[in-house]
VEXDREN-2710 file (C-alpha; in Angstrom, 1 decimal):
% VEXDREN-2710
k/r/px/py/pz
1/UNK/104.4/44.0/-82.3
2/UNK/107.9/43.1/-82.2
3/UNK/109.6/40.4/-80.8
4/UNK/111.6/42.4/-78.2
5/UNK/108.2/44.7/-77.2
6/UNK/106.1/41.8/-76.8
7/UNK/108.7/40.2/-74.4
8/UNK/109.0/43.3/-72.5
9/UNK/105.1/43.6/-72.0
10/UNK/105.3/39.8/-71.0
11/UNK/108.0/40.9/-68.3
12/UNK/105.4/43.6/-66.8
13/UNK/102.9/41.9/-66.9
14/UNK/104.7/38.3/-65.0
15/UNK/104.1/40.3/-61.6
16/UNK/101.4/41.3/-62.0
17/UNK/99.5/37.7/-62.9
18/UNK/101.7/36.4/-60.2
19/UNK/100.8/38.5/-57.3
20/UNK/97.0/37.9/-58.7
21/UNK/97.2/33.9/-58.2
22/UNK/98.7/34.8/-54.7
23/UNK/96.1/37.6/-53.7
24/UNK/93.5/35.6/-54.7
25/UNK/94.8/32.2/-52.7
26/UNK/94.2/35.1/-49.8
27/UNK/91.1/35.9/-50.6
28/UNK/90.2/32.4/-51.0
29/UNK/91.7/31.4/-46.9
30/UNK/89.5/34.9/-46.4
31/UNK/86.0/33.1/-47.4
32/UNK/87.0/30.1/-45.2
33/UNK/88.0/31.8/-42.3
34/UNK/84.4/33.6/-41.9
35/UNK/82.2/30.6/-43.2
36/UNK/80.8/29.8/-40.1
37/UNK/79.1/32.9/-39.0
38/UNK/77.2/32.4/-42.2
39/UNK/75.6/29.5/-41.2
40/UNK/75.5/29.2/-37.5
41/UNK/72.2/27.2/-36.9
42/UNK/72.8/24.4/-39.4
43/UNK/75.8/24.5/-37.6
44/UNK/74.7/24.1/-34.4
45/UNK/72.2/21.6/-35.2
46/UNK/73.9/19.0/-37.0
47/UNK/76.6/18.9/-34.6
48/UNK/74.3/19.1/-31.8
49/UNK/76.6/22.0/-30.2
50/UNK/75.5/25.4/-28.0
51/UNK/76.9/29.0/-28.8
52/UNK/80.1/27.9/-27.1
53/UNK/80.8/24.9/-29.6
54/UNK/80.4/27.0/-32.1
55/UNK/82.7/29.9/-30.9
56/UNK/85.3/27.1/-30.6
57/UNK/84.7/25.7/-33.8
58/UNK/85.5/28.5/-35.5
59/UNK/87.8/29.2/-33.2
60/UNK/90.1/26.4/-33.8
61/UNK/91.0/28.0/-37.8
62/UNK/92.4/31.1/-36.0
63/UNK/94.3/28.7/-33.3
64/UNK/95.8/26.8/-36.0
65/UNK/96.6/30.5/-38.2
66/UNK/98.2/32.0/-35.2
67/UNK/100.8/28.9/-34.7
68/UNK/101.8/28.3/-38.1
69/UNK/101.6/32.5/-38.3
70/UNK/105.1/33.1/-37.0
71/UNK/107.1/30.4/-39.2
72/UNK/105.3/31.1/-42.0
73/UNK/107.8/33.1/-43.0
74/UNK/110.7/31.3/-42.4
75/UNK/108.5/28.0/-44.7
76/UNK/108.4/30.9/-47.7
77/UNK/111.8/31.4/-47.4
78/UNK/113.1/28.3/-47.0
79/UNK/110.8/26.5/-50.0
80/UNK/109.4/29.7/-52.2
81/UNK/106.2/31.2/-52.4
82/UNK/105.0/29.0/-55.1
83/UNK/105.8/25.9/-53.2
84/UNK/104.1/27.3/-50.2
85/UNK/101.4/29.0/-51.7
86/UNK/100.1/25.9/-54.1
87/UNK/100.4/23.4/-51.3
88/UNK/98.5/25.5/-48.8
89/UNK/95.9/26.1/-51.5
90/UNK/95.5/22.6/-51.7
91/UNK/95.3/21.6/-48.1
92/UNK/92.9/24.1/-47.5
93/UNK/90.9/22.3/-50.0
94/UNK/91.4/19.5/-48.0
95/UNK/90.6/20.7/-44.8
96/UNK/87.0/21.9/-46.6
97/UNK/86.3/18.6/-47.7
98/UNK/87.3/17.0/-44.2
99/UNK/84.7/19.7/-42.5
100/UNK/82.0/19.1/-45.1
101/UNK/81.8/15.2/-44.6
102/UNK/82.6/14.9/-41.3
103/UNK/79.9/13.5/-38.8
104/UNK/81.6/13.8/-35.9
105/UNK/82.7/17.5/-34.1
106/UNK/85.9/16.8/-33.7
107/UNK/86.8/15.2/-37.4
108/UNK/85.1/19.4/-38.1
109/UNK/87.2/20.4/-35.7
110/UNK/90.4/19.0/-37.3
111/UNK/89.3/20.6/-41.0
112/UNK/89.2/24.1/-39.2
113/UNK/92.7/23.2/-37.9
114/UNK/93.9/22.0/-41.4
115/UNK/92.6/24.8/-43.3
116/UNK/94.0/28.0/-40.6
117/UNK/97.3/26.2/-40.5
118/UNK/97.9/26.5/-44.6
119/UNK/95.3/30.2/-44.9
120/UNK/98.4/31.7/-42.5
121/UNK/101.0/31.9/-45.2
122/UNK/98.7/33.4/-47.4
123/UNK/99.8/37.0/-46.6
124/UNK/103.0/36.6/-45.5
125/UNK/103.4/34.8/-48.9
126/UNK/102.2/37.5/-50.6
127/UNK/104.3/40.2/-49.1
128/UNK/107.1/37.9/-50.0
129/UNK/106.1/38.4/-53.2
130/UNK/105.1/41.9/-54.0
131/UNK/108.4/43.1/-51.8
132/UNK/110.8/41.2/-54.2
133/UNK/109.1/41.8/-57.9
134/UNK/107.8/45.5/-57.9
135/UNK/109.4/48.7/-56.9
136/UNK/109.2/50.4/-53.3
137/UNK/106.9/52.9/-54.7
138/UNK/104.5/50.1/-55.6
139/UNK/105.1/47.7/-52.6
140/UNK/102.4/49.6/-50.6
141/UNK/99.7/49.9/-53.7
142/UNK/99.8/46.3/-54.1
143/UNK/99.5/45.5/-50.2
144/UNK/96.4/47.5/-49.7
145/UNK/95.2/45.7/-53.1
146/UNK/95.7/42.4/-51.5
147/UNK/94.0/43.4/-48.1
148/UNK/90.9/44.9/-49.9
149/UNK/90.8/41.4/-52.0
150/UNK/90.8/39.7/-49.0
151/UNK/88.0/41.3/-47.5
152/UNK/86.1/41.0/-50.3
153/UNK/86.4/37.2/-49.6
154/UNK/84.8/37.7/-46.5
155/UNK/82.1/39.9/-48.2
156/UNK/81.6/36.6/-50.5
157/UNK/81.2/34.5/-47.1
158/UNK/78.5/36.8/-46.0
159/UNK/75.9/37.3/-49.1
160/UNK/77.3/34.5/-51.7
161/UNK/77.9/31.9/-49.1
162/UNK/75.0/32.5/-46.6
163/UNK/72.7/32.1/-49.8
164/UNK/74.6/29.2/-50.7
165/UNK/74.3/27.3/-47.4
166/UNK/70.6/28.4/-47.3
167/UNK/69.8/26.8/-51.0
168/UNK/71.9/23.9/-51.5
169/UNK/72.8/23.3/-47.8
170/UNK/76.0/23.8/-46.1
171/UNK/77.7/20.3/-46.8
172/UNK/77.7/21.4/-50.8
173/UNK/78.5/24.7/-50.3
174/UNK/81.5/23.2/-48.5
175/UNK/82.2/21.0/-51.4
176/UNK/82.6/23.5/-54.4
177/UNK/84.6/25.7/-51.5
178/UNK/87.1/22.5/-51.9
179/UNK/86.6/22.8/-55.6
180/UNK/87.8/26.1/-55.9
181/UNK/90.8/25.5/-53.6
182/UNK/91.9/23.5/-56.3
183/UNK/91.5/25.6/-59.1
184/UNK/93.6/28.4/-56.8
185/UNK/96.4/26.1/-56.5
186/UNK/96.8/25.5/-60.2
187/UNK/96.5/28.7/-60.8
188/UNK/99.6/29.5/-58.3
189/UNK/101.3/26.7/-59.7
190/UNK/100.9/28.1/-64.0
191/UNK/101.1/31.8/-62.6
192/UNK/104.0/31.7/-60.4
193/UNK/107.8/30.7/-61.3
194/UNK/109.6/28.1/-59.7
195/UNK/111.7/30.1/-57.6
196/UNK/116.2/29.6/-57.0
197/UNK/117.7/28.5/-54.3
198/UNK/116.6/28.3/-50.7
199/UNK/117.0/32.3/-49.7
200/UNK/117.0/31.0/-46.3
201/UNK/117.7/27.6/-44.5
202/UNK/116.2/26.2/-41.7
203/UNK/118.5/26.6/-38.9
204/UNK/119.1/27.8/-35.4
205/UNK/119.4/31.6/-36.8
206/UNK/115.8/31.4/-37.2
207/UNK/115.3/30.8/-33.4
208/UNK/117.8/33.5/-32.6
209/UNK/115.6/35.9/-35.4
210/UNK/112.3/35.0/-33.0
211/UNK/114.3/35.5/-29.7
212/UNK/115.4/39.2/-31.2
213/UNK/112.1/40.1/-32.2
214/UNK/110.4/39.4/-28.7
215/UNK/112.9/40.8/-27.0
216/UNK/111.5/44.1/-28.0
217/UNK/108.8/46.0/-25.9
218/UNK/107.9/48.4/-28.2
219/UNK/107.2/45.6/-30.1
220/UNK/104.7/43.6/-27.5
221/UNK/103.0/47.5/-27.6
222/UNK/102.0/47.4/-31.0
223/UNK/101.4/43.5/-31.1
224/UNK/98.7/44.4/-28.0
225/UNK/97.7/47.8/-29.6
226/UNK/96.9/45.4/-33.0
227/UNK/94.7/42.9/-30.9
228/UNK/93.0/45.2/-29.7
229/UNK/91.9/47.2/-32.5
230/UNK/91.4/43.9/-34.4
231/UNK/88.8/42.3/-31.5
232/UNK/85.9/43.3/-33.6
233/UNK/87.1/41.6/-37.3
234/UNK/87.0/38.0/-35.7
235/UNK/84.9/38.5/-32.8
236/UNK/82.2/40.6/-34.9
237/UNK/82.6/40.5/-38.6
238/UNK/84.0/37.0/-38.6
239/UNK/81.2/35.2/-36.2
240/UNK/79.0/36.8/-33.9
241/UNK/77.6/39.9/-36.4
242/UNK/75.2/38.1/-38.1
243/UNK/74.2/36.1/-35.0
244/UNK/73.9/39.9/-33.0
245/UNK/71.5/41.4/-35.4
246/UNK/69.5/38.5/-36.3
247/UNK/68.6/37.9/-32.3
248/UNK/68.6/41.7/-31.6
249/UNK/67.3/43.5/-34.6
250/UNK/64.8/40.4/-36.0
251/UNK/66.1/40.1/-39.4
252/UNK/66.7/36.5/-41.4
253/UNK/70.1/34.9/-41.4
254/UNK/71.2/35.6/-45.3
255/UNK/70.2/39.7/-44.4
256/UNK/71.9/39.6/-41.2
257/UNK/75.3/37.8/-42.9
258/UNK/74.5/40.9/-45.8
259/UNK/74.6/43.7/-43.1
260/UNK/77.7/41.8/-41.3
261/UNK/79.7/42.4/-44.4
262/UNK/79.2/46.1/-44.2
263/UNK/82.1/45.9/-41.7
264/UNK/84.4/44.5/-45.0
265/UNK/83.0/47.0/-46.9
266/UNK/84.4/50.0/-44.9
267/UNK/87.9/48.1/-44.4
268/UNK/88.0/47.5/-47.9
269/UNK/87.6/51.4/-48.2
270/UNK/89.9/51.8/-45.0
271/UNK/92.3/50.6/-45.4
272/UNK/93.9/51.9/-48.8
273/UNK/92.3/55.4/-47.4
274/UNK/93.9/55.5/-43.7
275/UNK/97.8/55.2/-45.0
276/UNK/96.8/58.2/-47.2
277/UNK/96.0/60.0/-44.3
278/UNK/98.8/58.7/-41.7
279/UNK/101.5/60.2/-44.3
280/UNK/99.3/64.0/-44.1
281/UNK/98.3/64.2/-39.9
282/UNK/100.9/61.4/-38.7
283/UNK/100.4/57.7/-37.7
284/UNK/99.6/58.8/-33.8
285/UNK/96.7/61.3/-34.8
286/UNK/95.0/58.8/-37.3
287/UNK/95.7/56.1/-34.6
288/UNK/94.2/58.3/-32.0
289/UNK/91.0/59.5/-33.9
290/UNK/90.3/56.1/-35.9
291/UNK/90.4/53.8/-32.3
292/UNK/88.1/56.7/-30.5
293/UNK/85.6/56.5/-33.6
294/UNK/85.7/52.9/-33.6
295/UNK/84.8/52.6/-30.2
296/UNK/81.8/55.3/-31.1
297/UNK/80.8/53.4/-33.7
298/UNK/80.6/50.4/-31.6
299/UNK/78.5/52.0/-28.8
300/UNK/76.0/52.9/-31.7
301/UNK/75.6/49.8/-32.5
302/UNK/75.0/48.1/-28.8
303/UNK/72.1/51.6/-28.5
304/UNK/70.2/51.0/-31.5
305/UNK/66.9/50.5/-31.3
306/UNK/65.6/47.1/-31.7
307/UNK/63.2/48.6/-34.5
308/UNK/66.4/50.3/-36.4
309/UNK/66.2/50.3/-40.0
310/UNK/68.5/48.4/-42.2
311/UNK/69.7/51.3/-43.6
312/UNK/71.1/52.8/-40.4
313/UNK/72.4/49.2/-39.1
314/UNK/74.5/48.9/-42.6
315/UNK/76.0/52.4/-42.4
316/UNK/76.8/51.9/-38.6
317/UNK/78.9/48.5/-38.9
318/UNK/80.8/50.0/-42.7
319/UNK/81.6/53.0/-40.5
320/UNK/83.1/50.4/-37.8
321/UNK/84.9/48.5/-40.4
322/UNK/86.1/52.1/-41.7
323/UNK/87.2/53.0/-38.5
324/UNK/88.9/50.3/-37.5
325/UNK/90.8/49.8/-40.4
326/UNK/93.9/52.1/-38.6
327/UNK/95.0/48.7/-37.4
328/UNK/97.1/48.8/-40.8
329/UNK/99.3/51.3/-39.0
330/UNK/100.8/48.9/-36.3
331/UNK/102.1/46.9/-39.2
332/UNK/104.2/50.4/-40.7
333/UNK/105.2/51.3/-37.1
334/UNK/106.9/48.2/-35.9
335/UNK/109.4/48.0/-39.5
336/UNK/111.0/51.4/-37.7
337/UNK/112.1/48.9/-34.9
338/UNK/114.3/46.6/-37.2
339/UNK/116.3/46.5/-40.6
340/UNK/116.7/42.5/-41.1
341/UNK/113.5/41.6/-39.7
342/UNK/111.0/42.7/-41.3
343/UNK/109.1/39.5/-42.7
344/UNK/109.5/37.9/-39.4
345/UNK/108.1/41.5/-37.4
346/UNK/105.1/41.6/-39.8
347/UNK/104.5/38.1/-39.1
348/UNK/103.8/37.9/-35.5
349/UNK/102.2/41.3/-35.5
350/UNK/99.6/39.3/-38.1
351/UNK/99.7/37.1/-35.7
352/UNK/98.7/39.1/-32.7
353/UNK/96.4/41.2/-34.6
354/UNK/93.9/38.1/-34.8
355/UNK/94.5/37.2/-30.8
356/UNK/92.2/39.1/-29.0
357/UNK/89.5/38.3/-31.3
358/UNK/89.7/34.6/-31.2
359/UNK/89.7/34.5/-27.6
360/UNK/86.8/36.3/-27.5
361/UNK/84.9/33.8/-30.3
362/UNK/84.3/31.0/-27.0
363/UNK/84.2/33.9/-24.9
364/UNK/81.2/35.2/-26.8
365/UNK/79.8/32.1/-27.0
366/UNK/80.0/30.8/-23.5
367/UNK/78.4/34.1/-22.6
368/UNK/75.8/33.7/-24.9
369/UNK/75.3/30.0/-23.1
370/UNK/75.2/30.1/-20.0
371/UNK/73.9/33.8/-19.4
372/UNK/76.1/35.2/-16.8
373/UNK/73.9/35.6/-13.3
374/UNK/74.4/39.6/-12.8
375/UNK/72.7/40.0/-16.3
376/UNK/70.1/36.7/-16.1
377/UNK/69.4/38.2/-12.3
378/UNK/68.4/41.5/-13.8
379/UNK/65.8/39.5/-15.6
380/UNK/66.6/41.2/-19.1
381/UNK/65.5/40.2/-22.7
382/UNK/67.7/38.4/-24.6
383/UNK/68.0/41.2/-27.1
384/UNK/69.6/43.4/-24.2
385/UNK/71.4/40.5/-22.9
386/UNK/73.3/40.3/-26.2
387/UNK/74.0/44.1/-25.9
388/UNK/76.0/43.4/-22.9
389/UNK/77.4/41.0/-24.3
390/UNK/79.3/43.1/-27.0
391/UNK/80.6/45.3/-24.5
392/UNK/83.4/42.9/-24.2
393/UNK/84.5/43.8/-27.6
394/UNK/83.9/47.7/-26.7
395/UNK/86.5/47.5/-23.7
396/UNK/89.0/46.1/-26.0
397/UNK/89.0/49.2/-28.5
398/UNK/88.5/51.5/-25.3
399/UNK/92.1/50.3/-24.4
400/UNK/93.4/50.7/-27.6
401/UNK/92.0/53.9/-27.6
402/UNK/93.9/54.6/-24.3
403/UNK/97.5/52.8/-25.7
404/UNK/97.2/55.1/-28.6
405/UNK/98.0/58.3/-26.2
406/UNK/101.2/56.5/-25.4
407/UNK/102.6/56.7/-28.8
408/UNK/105.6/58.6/-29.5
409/UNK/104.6/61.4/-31.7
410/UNK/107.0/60.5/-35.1
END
């Protein structure tokens, strides 16, 4: 091969290992962000904490990711992705190793905080990068790529990491999670080119760019629509799945994290699947249809029989996580708002996406606790107690379902 082919092929292929080290740094925040709901009684027990501890625990990563959420952008810009990127890798490997030895809740409490806090500028940092190194006919391939990698992560959390925690104990499993956060940020730090100067400086323009963007109501809608139709990744798929149809349906914790992941499996598929359609019927059909389904979905899944195969149960939560997945179109409909601020729009909606699900995490869990009186009044099993308790997450994608029939028709 010549010289000049063999630096053009390098040239191709420089994106292409670049936005790899960065999709897989969010994949990697991915795994951490669901770790808890695949091992929620060692949880509970070494920390000595109820359903609503726990909620909060893992709350307090999606706290710390919807703070830092908003900026990130203006951090990526400011510093470069690599910069960002390789630093966040390493304090989430931090963070894991701060969970893993702490004895005391709060000590775990602050590892959640440390690692949501640097996992936030995983995607925004890898927007960053796909928008400025590959075409605008590739932009899109490469963003569902990077979604789909990410739930895979969780996927990991649910079968490789529940086995894990059940083997070698959830302390270890921690530890070579810290491990590998070290390998990812030396991999961001080889793959990745030290970027030029600061594209963007720290200054009052970037309050002014924040004050713009929430000055928009059609805006707020799709930030709302997106945290609604979200409730169920981090109230469900993130948590309280495995929890639901271990206590409900009777199976062991690593099969009920298994099942859980079903929900990734269908976004994974969704996702990728759902813009394909949005360009053929329009965004406000796909909207429409995918929020109703979800809800059906959902319902089917509170109805089952307690004696429901595993079979069934899988195919019920990957057609929820298929469903659901339209939430991808709230990201392309707010960019029609604004010209400048794109980065900083698809940053808060990020942001807002994960809202309604974290507040329903300690929501979930207090319910679970304290067992409301009208349901502990009705005497009820604890199987249909649960049941109830998930229709929380069913009225928020009943009013997404309504906000969609508010949507201009494009």
């Amino acid at each position: 091969m010549s010289p000049i082919k063999a630096v053009s092929v390098s040239n191709r292929l420089s994106p292409v290992l670049g936005w790899g080290a960065c999709a897989l740094f969010y994949l990697y925040q991915y795994f951490l962000q669901t770790t808890p709901s695949m091992m929620p009684h060692q949880l509970m027990q070494y920390f000595q904490i109820d359903a609503l501890g726990l909620g909060h625990l893992s709350a307090w990563y999606f706290y710390a990711y919807i703070v830092v959420q908003l900026y990130a952008g203006i951090l990526i810009d400011a510093y470069g992705v690599r910069a960002v990127l390789g630093l966040s890798s390493l304090m989430c490997a931090i963070g894991a190793v701060i969970f893993s030895v702490s004895s005391l809740f709060f000590v775990a409490e602050l590892g959640r905080v440390m690692m949501g806090a640097a996992g936030a500028t995983a995607f925004v940092g890898t927007s960053r990068f796909i928008a400025t190194q590959f075409s605008c006919q590739q932009v899109g391939f490469y963003i569902g790529a990077t979604e789909s990698l990410g739930y895979i992560g969780a996927i990991m959390a649910g079968t490789i990491g529940s086995v894990a925690a059940q083997v070698v104990g959830w302390k270890n499993t921690f530890y070579v999670t810290a491990l590998i956060g070290l390998i990812v940020a030396l991999v961001i730090f080889i793959s990745l080119e030290k970027t030029a100067a600061p594209v963007v400086q720290l200054s009052k323009g970037s309050d002014e760019t924040i004050v713009d963007l929430l000055s928009q109501r059609r805006v707020w809608f799709y930030a709302i629509l997106a945290s609604m139709l979200c409730a169920p990744i981090p109230a469900l798929a993130c948590l309280w799945g495995p929890y639901y149809i271990a206590h409900v349906f009777s199976f062991s914790g690593p099969t009920s994290a298994s099942m859980n992941s079903f929900i990734f499996v269908g976004l994974i598929v969704g996702c990728p699947l759902v813009s394909a359609l949005a360009k053929r019927y329009g965004q406000k059909a796909i909207l429409q249809i995918g929020s109703g389904l979800s809800c059906l979905c959902l319902l089917m899944l509170i109805m089952a029989p307690s004696n429901c195969q595993m079979t069934w149960l899988c195919l019920i939560f990957f057609l929820l996580g298929l469903t659901n997945s339209v939430f991808v179109l709230t990201f392309y409909q707010v960019q029609r708002f604004t010209s400048s601020l794109k980065g900083t729009v698809i940053s808060f909606i990020n942001m807002m996406s994960l809202l309604g699900g974290v507040l329903l995490q300690p929501l979930i869990g207090y319910m679970i606790q304290k067992k409301i009186s009208w349901i502990s009044l009705s005497a009820a099993s604890e199987d249909v107690y649960l049941r109830c308790v998930v229709v929380v997450v069913l009225l928020c994608l009943l009013l997404a379902f309504m906000m969609t029939c508010f949507i201009r028709k494009e």
